[in-house]
ChimeraX commands (.cxc) that place a marker at each C-alpha (Angstrom):
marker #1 position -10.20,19.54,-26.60 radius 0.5
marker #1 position -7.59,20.81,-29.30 radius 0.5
marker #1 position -4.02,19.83,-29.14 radius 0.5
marker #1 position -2.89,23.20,-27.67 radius 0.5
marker #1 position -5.66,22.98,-24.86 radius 0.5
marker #1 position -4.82,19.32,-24.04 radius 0.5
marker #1 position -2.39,19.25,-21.29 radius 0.5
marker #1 position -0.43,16.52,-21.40 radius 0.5
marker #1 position 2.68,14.92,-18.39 radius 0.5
marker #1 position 5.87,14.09,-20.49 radius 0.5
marker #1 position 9.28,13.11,-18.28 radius 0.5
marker #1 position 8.24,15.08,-15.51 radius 0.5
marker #1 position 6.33,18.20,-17.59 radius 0.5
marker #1 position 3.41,19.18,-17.86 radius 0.5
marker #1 position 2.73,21.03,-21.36 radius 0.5
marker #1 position 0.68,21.37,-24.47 radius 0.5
marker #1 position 0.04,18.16,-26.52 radius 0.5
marker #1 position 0.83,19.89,-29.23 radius 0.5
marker #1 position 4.30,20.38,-27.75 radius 0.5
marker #1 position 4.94,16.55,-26.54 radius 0.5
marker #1 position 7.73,14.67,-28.61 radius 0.5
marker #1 position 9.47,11.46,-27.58 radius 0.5
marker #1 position 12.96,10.27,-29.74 radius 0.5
marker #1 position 12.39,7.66,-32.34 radius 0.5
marker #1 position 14.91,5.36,-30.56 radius 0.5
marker #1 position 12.69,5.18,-27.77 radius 0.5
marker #1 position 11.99,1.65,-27.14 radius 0.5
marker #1 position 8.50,2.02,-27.08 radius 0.5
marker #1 position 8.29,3.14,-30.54 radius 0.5
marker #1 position 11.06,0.67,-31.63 radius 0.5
marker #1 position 9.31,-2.57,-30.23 radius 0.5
marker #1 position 5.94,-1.69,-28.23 radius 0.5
marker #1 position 8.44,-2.01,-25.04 radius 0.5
marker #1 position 6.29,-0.67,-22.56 radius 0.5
marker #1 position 3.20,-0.91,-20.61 radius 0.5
marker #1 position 0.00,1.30,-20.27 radius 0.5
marker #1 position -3.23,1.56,-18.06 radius 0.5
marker #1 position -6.32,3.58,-18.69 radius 0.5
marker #1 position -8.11,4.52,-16.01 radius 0.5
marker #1 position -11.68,6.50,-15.82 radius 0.5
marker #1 position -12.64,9.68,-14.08 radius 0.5
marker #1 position -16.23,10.99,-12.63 radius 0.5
marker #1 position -16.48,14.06,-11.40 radius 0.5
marker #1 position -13.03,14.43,-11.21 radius 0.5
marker #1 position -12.61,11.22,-9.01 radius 0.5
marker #1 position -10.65,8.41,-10.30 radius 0.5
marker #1 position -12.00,5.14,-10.07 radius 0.5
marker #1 position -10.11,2.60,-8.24 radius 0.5
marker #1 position -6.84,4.25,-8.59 radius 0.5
marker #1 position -5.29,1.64,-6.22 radius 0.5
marker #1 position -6.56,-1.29,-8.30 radius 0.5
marker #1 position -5.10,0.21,-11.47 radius 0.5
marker #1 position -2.04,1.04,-9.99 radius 0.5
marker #1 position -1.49,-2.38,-8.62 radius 0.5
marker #1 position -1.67,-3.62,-12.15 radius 0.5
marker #1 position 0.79,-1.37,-13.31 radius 0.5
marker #1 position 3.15,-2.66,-11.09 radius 0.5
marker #1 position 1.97,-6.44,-11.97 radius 0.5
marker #1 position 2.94,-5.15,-15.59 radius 0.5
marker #1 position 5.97,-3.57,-15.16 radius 0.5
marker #1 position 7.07,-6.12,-12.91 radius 0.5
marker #1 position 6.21,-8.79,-16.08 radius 0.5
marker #1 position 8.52,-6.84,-18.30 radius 0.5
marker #1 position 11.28,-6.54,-15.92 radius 0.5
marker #1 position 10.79,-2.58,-14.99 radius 0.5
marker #1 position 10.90,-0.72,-11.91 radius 0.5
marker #1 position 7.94,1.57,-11.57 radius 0.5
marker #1 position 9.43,5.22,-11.46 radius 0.5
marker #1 position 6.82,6.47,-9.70 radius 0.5
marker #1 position 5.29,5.75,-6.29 radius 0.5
marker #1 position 1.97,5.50,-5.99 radius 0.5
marker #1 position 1.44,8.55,-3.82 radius 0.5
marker #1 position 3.84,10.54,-6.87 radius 0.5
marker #1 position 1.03,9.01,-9.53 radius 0.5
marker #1 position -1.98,10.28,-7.69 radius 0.5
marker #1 position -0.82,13.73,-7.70 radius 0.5
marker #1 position 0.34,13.97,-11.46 radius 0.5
marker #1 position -3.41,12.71,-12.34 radius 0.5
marker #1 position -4.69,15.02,-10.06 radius 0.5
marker #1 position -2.55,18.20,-11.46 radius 0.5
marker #1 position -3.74,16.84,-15.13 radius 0.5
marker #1 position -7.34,16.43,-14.05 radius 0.5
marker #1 position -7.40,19.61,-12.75 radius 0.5
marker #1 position -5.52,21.13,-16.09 radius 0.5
marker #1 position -7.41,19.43,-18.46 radius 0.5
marker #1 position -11.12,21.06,-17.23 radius 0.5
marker #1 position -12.09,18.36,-14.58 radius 0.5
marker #1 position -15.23,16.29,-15.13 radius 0.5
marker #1 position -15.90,13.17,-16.72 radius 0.5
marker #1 position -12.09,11.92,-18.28 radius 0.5
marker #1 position -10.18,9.14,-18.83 radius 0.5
marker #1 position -6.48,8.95,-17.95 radius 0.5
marker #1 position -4.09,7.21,-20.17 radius 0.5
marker #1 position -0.57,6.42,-19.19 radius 0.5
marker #1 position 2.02,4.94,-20.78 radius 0.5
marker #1 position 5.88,4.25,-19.45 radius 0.5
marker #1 position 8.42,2.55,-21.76 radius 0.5
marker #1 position 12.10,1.41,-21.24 radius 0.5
marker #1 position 13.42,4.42,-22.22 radius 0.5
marker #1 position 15.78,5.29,-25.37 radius 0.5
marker #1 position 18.30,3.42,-26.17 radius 0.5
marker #1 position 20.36,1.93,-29.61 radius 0.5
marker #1 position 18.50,-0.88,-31.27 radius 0.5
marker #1 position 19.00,-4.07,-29.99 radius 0.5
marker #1 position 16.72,-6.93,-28.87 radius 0.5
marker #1 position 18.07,-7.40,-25.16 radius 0.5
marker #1 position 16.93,-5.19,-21.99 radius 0.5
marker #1 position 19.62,-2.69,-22.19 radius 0.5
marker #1 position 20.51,-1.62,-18.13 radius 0.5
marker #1 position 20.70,1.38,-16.30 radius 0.5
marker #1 position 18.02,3.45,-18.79 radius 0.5
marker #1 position 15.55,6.39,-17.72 radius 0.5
marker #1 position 12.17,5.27,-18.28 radius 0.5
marker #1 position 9.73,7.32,-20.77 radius 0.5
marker #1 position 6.83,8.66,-18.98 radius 0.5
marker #1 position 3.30,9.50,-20.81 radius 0.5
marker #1 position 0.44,10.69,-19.01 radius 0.5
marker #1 position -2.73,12.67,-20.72 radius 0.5
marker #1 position -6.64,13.12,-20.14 radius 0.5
marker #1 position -8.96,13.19,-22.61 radius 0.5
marker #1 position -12.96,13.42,-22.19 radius 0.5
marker #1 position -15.13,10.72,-21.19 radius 0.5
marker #1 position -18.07,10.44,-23.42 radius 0.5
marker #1 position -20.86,8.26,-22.36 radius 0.5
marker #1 position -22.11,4.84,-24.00 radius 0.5
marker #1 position -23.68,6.34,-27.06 radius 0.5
marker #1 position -27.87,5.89,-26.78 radius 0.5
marker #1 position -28.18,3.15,-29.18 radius 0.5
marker #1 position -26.13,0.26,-27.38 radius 0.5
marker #1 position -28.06,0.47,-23.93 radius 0.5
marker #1 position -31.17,0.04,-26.24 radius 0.5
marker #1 position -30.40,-1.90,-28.93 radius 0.5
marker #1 position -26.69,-4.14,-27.92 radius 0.5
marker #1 position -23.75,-4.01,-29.58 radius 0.5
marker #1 position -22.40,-6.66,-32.71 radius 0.5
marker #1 position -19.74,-9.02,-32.30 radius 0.5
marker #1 position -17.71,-11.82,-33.92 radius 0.5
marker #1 position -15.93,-14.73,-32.53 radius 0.5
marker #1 position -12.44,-15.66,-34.05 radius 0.5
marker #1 position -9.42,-17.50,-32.72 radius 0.5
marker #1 position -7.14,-15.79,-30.08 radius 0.5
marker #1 position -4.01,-15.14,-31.99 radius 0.5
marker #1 position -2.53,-13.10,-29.12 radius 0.5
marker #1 position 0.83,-14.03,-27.37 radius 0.5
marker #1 position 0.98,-15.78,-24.36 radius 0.5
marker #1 position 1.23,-13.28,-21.11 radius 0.5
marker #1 position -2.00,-11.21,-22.17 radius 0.5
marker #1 position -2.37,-10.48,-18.33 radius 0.5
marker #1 position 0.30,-8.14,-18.94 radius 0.5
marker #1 position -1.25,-4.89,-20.20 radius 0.5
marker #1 position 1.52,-4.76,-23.29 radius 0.5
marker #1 position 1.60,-1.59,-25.33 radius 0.5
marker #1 position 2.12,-4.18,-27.82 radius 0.5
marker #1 position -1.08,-3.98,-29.38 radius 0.5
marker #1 position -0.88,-5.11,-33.39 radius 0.5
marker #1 position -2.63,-8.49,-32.28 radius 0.5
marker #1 position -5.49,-6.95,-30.80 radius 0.5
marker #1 position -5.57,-4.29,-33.28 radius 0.5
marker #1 position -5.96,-7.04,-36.04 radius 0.5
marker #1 position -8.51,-8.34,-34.27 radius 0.5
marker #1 position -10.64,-5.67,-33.81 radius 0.5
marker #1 position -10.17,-4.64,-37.78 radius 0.5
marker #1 position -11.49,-8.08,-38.49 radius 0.5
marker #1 position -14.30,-7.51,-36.02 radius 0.5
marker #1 position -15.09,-4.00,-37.95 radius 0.5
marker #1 position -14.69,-5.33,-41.22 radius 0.5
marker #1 position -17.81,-7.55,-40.68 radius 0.5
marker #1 position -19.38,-4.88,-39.78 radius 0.5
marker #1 position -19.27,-6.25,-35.88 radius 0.5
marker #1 position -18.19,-3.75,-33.05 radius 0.5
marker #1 position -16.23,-5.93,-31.15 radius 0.5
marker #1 position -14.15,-9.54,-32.00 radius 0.5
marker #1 position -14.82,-12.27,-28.85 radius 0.5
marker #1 position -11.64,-14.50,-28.87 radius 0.5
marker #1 position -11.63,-18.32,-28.38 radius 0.5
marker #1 position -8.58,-20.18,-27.84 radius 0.5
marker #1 position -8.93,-24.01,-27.51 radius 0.5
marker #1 position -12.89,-24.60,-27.68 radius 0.5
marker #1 position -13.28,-21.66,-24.45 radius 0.5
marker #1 position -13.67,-17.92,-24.65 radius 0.5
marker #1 position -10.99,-15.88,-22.98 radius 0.5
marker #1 position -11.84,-12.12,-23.77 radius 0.5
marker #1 position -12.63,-9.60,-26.67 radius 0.5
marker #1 position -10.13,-7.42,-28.82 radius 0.5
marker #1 position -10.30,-4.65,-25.75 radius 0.5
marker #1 position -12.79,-6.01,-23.35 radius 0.5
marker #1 position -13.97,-8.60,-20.56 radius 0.5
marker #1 position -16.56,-11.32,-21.37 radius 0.5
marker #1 position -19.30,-11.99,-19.71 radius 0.5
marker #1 position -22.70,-13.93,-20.05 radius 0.5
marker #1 position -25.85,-15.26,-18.44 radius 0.5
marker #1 position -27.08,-18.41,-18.53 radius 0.5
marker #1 position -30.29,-18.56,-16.68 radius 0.5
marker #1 position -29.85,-16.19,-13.26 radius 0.5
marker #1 position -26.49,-16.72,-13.35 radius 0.5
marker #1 position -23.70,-14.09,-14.78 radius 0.5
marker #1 position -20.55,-16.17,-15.73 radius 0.5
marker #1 position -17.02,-14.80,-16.49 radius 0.5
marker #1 position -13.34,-16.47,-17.59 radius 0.5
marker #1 position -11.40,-17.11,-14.86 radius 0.5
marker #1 position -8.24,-14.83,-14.67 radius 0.5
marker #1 position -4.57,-16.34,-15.96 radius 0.5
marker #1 position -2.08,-15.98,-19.02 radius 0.5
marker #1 position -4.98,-15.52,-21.47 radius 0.5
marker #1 position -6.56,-12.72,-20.20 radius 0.5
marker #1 position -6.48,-9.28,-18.55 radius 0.5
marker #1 position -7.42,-9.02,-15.63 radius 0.5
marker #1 position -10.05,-6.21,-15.85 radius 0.5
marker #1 position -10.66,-3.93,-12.85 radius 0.5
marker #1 position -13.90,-2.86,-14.74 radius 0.5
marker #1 position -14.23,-7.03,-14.97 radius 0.5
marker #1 position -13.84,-7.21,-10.70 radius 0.5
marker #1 position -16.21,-4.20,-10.33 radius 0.5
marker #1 position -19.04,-5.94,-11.78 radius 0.5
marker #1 position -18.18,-9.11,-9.94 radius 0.5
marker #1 position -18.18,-7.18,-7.02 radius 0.5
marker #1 position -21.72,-5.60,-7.45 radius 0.5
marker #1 position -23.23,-8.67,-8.19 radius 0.5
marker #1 position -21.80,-10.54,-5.09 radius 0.5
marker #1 position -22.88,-7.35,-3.34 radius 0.5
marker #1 position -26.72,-7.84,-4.39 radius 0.5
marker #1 position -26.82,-11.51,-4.37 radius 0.5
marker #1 position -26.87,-11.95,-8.16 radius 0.5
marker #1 position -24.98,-15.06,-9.00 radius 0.5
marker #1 position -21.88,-14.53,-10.53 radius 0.5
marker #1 position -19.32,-17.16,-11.54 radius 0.5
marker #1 position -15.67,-17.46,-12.71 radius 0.5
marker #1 position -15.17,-20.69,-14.86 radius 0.5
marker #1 position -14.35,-21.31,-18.43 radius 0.5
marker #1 position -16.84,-20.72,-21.29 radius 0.5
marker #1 position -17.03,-23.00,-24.00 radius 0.5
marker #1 position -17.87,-21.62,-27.70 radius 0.5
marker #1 position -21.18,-23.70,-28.04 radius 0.5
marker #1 position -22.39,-21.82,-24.52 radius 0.5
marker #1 position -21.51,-18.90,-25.76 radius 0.5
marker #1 position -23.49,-19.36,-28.71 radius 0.5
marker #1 position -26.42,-20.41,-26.63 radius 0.5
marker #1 position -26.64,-18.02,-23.90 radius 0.5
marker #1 position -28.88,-15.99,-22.73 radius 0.5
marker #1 position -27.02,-12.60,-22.69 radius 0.5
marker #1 position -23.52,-11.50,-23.22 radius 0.5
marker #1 position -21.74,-8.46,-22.18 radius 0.5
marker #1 position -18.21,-6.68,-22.85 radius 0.5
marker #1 position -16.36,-5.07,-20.16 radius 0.5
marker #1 position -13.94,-2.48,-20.28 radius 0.5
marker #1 position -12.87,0.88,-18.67 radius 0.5
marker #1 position -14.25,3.16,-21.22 radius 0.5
marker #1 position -17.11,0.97,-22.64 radius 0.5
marker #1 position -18.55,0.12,-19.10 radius 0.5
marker #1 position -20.53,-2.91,-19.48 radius 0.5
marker #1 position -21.86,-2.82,-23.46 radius 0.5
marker #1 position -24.72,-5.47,-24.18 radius 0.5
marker #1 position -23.94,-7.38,-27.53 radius 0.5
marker #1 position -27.24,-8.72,-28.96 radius 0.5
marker #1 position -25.76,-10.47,-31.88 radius 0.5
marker #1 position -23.12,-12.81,-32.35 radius 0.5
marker #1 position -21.99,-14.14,-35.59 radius 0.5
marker #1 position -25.19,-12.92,-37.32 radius 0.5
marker #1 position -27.78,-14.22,-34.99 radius 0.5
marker #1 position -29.80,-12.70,-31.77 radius 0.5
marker #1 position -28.11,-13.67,-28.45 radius 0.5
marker #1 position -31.02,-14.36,-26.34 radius 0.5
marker #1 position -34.12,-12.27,-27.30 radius 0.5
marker #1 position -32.05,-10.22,-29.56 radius 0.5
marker #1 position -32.28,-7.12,-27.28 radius 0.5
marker #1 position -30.12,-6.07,-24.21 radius 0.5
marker #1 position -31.21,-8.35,-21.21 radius 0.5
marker #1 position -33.39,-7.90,-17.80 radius 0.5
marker #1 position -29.86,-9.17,-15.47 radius 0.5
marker #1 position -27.70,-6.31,-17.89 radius 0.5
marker #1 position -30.26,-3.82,-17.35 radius 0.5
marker #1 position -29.89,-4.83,-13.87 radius 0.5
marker #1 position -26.08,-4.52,-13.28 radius 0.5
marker #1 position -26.24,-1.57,-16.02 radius 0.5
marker #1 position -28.46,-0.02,-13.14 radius 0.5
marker #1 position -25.58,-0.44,-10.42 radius 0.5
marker #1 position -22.82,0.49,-12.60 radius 0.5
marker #1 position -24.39,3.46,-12.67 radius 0.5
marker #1 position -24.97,4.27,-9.55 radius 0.5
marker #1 position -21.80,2.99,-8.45 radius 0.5
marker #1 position -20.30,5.90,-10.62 radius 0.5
marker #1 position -22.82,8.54,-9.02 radius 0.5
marker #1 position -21.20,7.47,-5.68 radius 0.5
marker #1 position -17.89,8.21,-6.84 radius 0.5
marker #1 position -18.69,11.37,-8.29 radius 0.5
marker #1 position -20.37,12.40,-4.97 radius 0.5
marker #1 position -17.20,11.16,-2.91 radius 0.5
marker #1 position -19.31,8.66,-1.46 radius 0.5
marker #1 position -16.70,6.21,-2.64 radius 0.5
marker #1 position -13.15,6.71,-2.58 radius 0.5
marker link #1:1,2 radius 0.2
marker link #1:2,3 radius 0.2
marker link #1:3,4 radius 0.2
marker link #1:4,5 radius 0.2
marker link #1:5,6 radius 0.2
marker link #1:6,7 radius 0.2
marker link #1:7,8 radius 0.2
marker link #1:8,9 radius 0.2
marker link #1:9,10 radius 0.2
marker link #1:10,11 radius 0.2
marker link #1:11,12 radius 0.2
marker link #1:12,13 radius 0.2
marker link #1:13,14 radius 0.2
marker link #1:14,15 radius 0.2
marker link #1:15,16 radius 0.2
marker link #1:16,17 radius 0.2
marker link #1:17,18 radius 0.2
marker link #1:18,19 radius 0.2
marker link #1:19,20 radius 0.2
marker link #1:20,21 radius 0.2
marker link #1:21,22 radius 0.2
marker link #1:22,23 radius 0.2
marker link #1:23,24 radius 0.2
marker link #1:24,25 radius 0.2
marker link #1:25,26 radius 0.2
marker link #1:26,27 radius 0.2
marker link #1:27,28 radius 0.2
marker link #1:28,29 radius 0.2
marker link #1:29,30 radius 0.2
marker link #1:30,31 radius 0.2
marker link #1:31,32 radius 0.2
marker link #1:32,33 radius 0.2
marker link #1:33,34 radius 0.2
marker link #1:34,35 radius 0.2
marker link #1:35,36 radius 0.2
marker link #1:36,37 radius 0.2
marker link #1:37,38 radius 0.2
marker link #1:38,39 radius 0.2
marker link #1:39,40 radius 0.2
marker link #1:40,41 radius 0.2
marker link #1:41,42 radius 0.2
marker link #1:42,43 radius 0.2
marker link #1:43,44 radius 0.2
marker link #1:44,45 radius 0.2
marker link #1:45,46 radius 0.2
marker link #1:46,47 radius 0.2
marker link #1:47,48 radius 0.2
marker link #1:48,49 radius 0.2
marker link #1:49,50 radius 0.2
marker link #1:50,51 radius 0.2
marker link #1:51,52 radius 0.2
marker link #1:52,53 radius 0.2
marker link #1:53,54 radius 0.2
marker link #1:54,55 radius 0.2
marker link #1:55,56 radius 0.2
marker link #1:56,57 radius 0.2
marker link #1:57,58 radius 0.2
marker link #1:58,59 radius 0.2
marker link #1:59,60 radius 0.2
marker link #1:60,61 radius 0.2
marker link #1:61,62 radius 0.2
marker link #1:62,63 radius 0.2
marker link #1:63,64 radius 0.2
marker link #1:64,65 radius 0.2
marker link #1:65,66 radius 0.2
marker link #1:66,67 radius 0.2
marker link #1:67,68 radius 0.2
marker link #1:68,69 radius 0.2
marker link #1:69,70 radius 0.2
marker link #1:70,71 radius 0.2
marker link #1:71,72 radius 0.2
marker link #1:72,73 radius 0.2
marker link #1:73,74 radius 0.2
marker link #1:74,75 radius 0.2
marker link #1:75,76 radius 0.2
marker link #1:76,77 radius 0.2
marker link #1:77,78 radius 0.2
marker link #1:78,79 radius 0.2
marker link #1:79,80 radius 0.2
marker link #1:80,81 radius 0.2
marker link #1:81,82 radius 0.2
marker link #1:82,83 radius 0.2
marker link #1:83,84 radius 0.2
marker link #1:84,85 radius 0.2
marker link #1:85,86 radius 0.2
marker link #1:86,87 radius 0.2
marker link #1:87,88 radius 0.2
marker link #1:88,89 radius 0.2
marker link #1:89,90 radius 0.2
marker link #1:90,91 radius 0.2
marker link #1:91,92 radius 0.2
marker link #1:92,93 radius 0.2
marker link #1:93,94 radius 0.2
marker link #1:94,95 radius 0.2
marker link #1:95,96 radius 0.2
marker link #1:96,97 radius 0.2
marker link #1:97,98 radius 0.2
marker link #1:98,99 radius 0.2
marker link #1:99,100 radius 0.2
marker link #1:100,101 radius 0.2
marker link #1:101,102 radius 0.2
marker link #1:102,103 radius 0.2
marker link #1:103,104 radius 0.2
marker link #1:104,105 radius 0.2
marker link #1:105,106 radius 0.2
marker link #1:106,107 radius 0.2
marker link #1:107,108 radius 0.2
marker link #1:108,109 radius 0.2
marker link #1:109,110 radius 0.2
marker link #1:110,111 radius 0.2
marker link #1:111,112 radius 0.2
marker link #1:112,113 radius 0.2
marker link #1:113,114 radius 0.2
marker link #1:114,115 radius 0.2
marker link #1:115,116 radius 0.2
marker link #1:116,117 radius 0.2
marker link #1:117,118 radius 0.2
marker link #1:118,119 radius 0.2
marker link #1:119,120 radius 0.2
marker link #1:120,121 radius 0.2
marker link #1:121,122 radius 0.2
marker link #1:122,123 radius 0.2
marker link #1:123,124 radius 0.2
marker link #1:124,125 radius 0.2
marker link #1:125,126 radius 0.2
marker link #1:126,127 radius 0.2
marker link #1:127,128 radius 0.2
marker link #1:128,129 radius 0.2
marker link #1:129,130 radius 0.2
marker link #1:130,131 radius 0.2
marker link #1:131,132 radius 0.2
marker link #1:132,133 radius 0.2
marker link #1:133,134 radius 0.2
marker link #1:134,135 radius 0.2
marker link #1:135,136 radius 0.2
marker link #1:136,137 radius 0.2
marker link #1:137,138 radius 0.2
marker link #1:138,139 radius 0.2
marker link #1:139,140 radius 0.2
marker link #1:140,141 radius 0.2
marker link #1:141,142 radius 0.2
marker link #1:142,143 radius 0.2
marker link #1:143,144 radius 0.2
marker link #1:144,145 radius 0.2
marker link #1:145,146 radius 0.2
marker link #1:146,147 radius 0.2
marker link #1:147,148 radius 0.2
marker link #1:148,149 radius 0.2
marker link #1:149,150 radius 0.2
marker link #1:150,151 radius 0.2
marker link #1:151,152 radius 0.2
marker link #1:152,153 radius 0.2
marker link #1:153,154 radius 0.2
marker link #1:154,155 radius 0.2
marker link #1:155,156 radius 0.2
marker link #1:156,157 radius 0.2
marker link #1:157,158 radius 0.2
marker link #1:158,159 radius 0.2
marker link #1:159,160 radius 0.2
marker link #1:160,161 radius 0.2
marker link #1:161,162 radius 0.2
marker link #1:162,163 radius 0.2
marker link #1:163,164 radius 0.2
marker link #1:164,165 radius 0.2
marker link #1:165,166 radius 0.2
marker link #1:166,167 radius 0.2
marker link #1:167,168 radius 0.2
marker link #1:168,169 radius 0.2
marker link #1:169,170 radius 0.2
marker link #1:170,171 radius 0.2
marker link #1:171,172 radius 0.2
marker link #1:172,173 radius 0.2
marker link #1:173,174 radius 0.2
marker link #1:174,175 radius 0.2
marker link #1:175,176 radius 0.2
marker link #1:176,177 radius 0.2
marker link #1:177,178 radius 0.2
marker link #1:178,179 radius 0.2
marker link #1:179,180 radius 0.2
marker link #1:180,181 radius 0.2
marker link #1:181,182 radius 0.2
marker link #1:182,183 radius 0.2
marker link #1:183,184 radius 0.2
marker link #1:184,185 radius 0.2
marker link #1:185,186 radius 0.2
marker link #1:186,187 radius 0.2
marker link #1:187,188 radius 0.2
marker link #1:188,189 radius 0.2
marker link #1:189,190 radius 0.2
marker link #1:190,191 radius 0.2
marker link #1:191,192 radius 0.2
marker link #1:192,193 radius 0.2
marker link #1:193,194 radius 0.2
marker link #1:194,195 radius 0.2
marker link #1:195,196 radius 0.2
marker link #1:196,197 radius 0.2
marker link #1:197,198 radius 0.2
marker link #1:198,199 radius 0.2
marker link #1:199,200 radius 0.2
marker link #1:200,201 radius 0.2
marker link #1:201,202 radius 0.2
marker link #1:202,203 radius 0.2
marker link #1:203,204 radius 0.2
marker link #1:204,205 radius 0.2
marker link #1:205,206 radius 0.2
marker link #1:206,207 radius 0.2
marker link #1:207,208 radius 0.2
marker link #1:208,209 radius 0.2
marker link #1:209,210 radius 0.2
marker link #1:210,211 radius 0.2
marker link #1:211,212 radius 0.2
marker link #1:212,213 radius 0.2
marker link #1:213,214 radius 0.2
marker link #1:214,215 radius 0.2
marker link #1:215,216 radius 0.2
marker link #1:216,217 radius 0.2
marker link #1:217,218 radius 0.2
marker link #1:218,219 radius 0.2
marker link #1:219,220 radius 0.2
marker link #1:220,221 radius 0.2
marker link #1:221,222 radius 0.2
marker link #1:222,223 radius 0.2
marker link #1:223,224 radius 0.2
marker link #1:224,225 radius 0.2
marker link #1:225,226 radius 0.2
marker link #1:226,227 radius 0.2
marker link #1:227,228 radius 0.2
marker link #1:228,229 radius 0.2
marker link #1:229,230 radius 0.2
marker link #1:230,231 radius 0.2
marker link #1:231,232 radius 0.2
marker link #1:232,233 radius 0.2
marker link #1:233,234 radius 0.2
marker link #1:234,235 radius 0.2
marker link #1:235,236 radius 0.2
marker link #1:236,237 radius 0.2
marker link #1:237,238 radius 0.2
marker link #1:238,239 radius 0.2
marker link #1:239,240 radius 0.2
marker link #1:240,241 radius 0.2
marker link #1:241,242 radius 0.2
marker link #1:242,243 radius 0.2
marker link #1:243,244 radius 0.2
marker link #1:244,245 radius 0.2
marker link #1:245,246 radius 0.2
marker link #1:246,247 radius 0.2
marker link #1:247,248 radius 0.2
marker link #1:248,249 radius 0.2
marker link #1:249,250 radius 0.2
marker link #1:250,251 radius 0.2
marker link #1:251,252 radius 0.2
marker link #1:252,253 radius 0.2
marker link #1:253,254 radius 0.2
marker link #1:254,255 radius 0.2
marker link #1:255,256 radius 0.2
marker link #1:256,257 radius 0.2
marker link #1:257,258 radius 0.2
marker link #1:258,259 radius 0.2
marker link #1:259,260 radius 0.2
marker link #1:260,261 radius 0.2
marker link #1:261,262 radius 0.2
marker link #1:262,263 radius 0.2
marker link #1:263,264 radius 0.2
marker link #1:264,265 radius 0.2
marker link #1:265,266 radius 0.2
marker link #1:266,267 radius 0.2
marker link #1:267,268 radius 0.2
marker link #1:268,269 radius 0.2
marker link #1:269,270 radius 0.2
marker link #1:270,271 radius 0.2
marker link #1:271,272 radius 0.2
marker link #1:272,273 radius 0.2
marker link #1:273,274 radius 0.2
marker link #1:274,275 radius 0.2
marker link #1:275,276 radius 0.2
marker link #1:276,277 radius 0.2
marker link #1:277,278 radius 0.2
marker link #1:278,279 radius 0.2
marker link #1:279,280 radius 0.2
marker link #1:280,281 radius 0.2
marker link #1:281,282 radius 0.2
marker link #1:282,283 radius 0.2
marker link #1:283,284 radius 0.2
marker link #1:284,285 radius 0.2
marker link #1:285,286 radius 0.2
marker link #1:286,287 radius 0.2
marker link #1:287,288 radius 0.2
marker link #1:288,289 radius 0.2
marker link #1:289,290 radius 0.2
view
């Protein structure tokens, strides 16, 4: 998909990426004053569109901005840009700032919000993570303190993940105080035993809806699944670990800091929830599930 194929929503538009331009006094640009959600598609479905709304308006609500659409008006831009962009397997991006305004620290009052939308295709977990696991590195959280707001304000988490890469690790697993709280774009899970064990929600992390999908499927077929805090050391000793996250799904990592997690391969309970993820997403695409 080529800029001048990509359809994109701008302000109330719909038009060529190509063709998309927002003023460099927009506050977005100026100081990452916005908020964003990505959300994926299957079969031109969108997964849990409620549940991703609702956190935008948790977000925008944490920054002090009105939501300038309903939800109803939101459904039917992603539908028009589902429908523009080829249908199928996408992922929907959106992005709403404070609008334009002079430079100045304080919420200026009474501006029009800027409004991104745009799809872009889904691809699907490349081959070698569901058979081999992904990499990762733990390193201290240097994030601010309201990361249950999904900020557009990104440079921590950006950092992060460069540090991850530059060890040559896919992903960076933050700790802050002795406990886990999430990766550089992801959920954390692992298993200890039978039982799948996540960080509870708060401040420190995002609450994923990819994170209370697999919760869900696990209560659903009576795998035990808890919320409580994860110390470094268990992380380091555990049987499996996972990363969550819209696009990524649920990723296996089989090595942590340079050493196998578990058997060194991606585990019987991840092969397991992999399993229902999966056909969770059939079910959507089938409009089995709304």
């Amino acid at each position: 998909m080529s800029d001048n194929t990509q359809i994109v929503y701008l302000n109330g538009d719909f038009l060529p990426m190509s063709e998309a331009r927002v003023p460099v006094l927009d506050r977005g640009f100026i100081f990452g004053d916005g908020v964003y959600e990505v959300i994926p598609v299957y079969g031109s479905r969108i997964l849990r569109l409620e549940e991703h709304l609702s956190r935008l308006d948790y977000s925008l609500n944490g920054i002090r901005l009105v939501n300038p659409m309903s939800h109803t008006q939101w459904k039917s831009v992603f539908e028009q840009l589902i429908e523009k962009n080829g249908n199928g397997d996408l992922s929907i991006y959106l992005q709403i700032t404070r609008g334009v305004a002079p430079r100045d620290h304080g919420f200026p009052e009474n501006l029009t919000p800027t409004v991104f939308a745009m799809c872009s295709p889904l691809k699907p977990l490349p081959a070698h993570f569901t058979s081999n696991g992904a990499t990762a590195i733990t390193t201290e959280d240097i994030r601010w303190q309201f990361c249950n707001i999904k900020s557009t304000s990104l440079l921590a988490n950006t950092m992060l993940r460069q540090f991850a890469l530059d060890k040559k690790a896919d992903e960076a697993i933050l700790v802050k105080d002795g406990n886990i709280t999430e990766g550089s774009a992801s959920s954390v899970f692992i298993v200890a035993g039978n039982e799948i064990i996540t960080p509870p929600k708060g401040n420190c992390i995002l609450p994923g809806i990819t994170r209370d999908l697999v919760i869900e499927l696990a209560h659903a077929n009576k795998i035990k699944c808890t919320e409580r805090n994860i110390t470094l050391d268990e992380i380091k000793s555990c049987d499996e670990i996972w990363v969550t996250s819209s696009l990524r799904e649920i990723l296996p990592v089989t090595v942590l800091d340079e050493k196998p997690v578990g058997s060194g391969v991606p585990g019987p309970i991840w092969e397991k929830m992999y399993g229902l993820y999966q056909d969770y997403k059939q079910k959507i695409r089938s409009g089995e599930i709304q």
